[in-house]
C-alpha positions as CSV (number, residue, x, y, z in Angstrom):
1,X,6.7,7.3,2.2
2,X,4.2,9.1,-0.2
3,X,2.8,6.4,-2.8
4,X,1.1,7.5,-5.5
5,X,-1.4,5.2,-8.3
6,X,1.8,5.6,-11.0
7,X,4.8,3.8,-8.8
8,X,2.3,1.3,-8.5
9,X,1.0,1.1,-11.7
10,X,4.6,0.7,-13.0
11,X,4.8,-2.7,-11.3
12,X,1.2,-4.5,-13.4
13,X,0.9,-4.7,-17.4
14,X,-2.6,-2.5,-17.1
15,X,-4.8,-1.2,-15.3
16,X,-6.8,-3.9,-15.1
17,X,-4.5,-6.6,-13.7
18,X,-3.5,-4.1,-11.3
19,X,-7.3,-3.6,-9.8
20,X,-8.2,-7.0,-9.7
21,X,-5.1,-7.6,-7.4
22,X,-6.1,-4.6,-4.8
23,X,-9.3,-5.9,-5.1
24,X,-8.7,-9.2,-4.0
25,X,-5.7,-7.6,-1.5
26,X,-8.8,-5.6,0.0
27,X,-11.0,-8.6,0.5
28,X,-8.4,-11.0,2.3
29,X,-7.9,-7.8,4.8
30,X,-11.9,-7.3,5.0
31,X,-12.4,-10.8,5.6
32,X,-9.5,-11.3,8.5
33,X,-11.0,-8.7,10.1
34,X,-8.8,-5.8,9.6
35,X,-10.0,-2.4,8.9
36,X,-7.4,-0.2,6.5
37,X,-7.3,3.3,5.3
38,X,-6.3,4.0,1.7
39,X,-2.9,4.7,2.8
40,X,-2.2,0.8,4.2
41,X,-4.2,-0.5,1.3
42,X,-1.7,1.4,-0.6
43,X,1.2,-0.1,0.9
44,X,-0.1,-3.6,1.0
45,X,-0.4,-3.5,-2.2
46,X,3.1,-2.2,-2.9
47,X,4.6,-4.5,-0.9
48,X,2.7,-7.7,-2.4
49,X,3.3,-6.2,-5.6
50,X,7.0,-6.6,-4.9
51,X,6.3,-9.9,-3.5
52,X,4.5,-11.4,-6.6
53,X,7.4,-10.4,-8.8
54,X,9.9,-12.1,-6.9
């Protein structure tokens, strides 16, 4: 699946709401240990994204 910023972007009301949620997405998975490319952060971020609308 090729993700890009704007798919994602869709899913926030700006930009800034949407980087204060990878951010904090980033630091639960650098703080349980897990080491992600830019790829899973990606799609961690889609998928919570999804998650947090529900």
């Amino acid at each position: 699946m090729q993700l890009t910023t704007e798919r994602i972007r869709k899913k926030f009301k700006n930009n800034f709401d949407l980087c204060n949620f990878s951010i904090n997405i980033a630091r639960n998975m650098i703080l349980s240990g897990h080491q992600a490319t830019l790829g899973q952060l990606l799609v961690a971020i889609e998928e919570r994204a999804d998650e947090a609308r529900s």
